[in-house]
C-alpha positions, -999 to +999 in steps of 0.1 A: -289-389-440-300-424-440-295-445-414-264-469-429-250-439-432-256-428-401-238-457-385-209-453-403-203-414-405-223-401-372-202-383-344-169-394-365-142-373-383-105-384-390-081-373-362-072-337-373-036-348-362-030-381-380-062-379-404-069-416-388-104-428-400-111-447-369-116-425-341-088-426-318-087-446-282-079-415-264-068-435-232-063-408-206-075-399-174-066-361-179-059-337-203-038-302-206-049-271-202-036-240-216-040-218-179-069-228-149-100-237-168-088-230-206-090-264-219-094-278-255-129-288-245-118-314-224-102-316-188-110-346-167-119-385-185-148-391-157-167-355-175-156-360-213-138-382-232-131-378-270-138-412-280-171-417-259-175-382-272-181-397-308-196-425-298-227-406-280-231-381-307-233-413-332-257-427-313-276-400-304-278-396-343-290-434-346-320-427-323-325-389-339-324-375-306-304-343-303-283-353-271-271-388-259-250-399-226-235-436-224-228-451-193-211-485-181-241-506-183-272-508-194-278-508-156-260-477-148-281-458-180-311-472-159-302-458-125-293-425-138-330-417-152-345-432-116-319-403-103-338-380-121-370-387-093-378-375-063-393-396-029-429-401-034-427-398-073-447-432-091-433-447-119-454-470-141-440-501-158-452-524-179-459-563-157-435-582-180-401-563-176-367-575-176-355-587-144-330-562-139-347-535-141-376-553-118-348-555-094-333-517-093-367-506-093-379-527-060-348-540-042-330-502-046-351-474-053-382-478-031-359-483-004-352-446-017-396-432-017-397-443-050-431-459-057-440-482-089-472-497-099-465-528-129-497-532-154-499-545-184-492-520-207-507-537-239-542-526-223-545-487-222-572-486-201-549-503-175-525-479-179-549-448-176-560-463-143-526-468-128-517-429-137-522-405-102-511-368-093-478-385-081-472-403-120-438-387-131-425-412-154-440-443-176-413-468-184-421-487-211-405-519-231-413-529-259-410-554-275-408-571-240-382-595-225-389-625-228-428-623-237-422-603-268-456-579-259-452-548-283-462-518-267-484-487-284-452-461-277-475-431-294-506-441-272-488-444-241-471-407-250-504-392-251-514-409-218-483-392-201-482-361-216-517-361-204-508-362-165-476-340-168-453-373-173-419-383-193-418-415-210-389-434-212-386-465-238-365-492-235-354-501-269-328-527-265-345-554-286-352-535-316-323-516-320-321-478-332-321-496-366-358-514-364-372-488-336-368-448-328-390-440-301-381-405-298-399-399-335-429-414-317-428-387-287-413-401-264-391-379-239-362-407-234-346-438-247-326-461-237-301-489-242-283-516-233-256-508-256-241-544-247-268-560-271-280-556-306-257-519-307-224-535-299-230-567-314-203-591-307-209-599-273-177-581-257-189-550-245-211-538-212-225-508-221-257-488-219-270-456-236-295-424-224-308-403-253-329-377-254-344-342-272-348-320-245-317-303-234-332-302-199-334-337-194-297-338-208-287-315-185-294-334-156-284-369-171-252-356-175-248-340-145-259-371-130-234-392-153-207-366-143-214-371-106-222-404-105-194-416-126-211-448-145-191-443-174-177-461-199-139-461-207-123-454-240-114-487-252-154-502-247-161-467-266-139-479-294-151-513-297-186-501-300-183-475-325-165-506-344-198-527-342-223-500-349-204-495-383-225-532-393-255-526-372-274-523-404-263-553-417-262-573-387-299-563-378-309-570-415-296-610-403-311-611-372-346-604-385-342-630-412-331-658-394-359-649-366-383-652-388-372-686-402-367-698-366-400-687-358-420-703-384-401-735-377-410-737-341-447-726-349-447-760-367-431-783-345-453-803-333-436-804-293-439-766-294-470-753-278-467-716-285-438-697-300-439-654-286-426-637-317-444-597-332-439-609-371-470-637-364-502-619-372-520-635-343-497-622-320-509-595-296-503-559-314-490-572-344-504-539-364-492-518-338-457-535-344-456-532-383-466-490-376-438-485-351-413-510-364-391-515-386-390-554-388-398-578-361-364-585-350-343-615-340-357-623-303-382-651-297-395-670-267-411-703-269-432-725-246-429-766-246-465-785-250-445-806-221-450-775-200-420-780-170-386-770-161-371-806-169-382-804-204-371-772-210-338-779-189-332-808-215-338-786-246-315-764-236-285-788-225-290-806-258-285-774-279-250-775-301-249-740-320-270-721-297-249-714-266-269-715-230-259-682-216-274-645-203-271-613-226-288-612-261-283-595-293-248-610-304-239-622-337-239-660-321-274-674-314-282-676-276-305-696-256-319-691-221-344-701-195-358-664-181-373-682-147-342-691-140-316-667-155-327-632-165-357-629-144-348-649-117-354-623-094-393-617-100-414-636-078-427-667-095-464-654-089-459-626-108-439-642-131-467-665-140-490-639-139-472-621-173-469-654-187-434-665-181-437-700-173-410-723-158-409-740-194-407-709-213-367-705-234-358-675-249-334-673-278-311-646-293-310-655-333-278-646-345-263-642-380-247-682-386-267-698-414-304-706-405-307-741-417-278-751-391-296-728-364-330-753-375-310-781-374-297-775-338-334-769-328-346-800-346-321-823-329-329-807-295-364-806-290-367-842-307 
């Protein structure tokens, strides 16, 4: 089955009471049960719900991974596969991360034994080195927030299976639709469902998939136990965007690329991060593994300072200034300040994320107005 398909049909039937196409918003916390523990499949909303039922076997389907989990935030998908660990187990991580996760791994979890090592994962070799006895996960990203590095997912696979490892793959900014990691070996993926998935900027969300029934296992005992999960209604909604992920991404990918070529040219633009330019680090690794090159860009201002970039970004009309990514209305932010505000500033300049540096979300308006709103900014 194709993947239009996919997002349409996946993990959906009509109601076998009603025959409603849409699935249902089953918004209970319990459910019947014919005596003690005879149940219809379902007995408590924290351990299974119907419509988030349908949802994870959609996506699941999306990201051709037998078995998928969602939870209530990207976040929450993120701390359940650090749950997996024990104290003393490494994790390896690519130097230019989102900030989020940057934080869960160093402000919570090695409070906890965990230990993590950041290298830039665009340079095997680096990776190999950072690899020990205690290695029992490699997280990788790719492409990257907000530095748009494109990661070798198949190299980095054979790297880990070659010390006895799991890799995870964050693949919020390509989407199921540009990206499937697990096809490329990997042992997890994951989401922030609140993105690119969703799609319309009204829904926290994130998603766990997965192959191995063993690592399903314990992410959903862990989701189960835990309880980061989503409720019915955000299920609903989400099942309703993935219906136009397709299209939507199909959008995104055009108007990036306009964007792109447009800052390349402008002559206040010093450097514009995008994988579609072929001198842009990996580039032939990111036609093999994707898709497209997606709708995410970051930029750099020849006036290299926070001021100037604070100016672009006050000035900007359809381009709104605010967090999150991946929403049908282009977005704009300043990372250093917003989204990796949390990563110390030496490290940050370190992976290349200066204090000038904006990141946009292209959406799906008409590209000429999103030029024009660049145009008039930048001057």
């Amino acid at each position: 089955m194709k993947f239009g398909t996919k997002a349409i049909h996946a993990g959906q039937h009509p109601d076998p009471s009603t025959g409603a196409i849409m699935t249902p918003i089953y918004q209970t916390s319990t459910f019947a049960q014919e005596s003690p523990g005879k149940h219809k499949g379902y007995e408590y909303a924290r351990t299974q719900n119907p419509t988030r039922s349908a949802l994870e076997a959609n996506l699941a389907a999306l990201e051709n991974a037998a078995y998928g989990r969602c939870f209530s935030s990207g976040m929450g998908a993120t701390d359940a596969i650090l749950k997996m660990f024990n104290p003393g187990d490494e994790i390896v991580s690519t130097n230019d991360l989102y900030g989020g996760t940057y934080r869960i791994f160093t402000k919570i979890y090695e409070r906890y034994g965990l230990k993590f090592k950041f290298v830039d994962m665009k340079d095997l070799e680096a990776v190999k080195g950072a690899i020990s006895p205690q290695t029992k996960l490699v997280w990788v990203e790719t492409p990257t927030n907000p530095m748009m590095n494109i990661v070798d997912i198949e190299a980095i696979v054979q790297i880990s299976k070659a010390a006895n490892a799991l890799t995870v793959v964050d693949n919020t900014f390509a989407s199921p639709y540009l990206q499937n990691p697990i096809d490329l070996g990997a042992d997890i993926v994951m989401h922030s469902v609140t993105k690119y998935i969703a799609g319309h900027s009204d829904v926290v969300m994130g998603f766990v998939g997965t192959s191995s029934k063993e690592i399903d296992d314990q992410i959903g005992f862990i989701q189960n136990s835990s309880g980061a999960i989503p409720g019915p209604q955000d299920s609903f909604l989400v099942l309703r965007g993935i219906k136009t992920l397709h299209v939507r991404m199909d959008r995104h990918c055009d108007n990036g690329e306009k964007v792109a070529r447009f800052l390349k040219d402008h002559p206040k633009v010093e450097k514009v991060y995008w994988p579609g330019f072929e001198d842009h680090p990996n580039h032939e690794v990111a036609k093999k593994q994707m898709k497209r090159f997606g709708g995410m860009l970051s930029f750099i201002l020849k006036d290299d300072n926070q001021e100037a970039a604070f100016k672009v970004l006050e000035q900007l009309r359809v381009f709104t200034l605010a967090e999150s990514l991946g929403g049908v209305e282009s977005l704009a932010g300043h990372p250093a300040s917003m989204t990796h505000a949390s990563i110390p500033k030496e490290q940050r300049l370190e992976a290349g994320l200066t204090d000038s540096l904006i990141r946009l979300s292209v959406g799906i308006e008409d590209s000429d107005d999103l030029i024009e709103d660049l145009k008039q900014a930048i001057g």
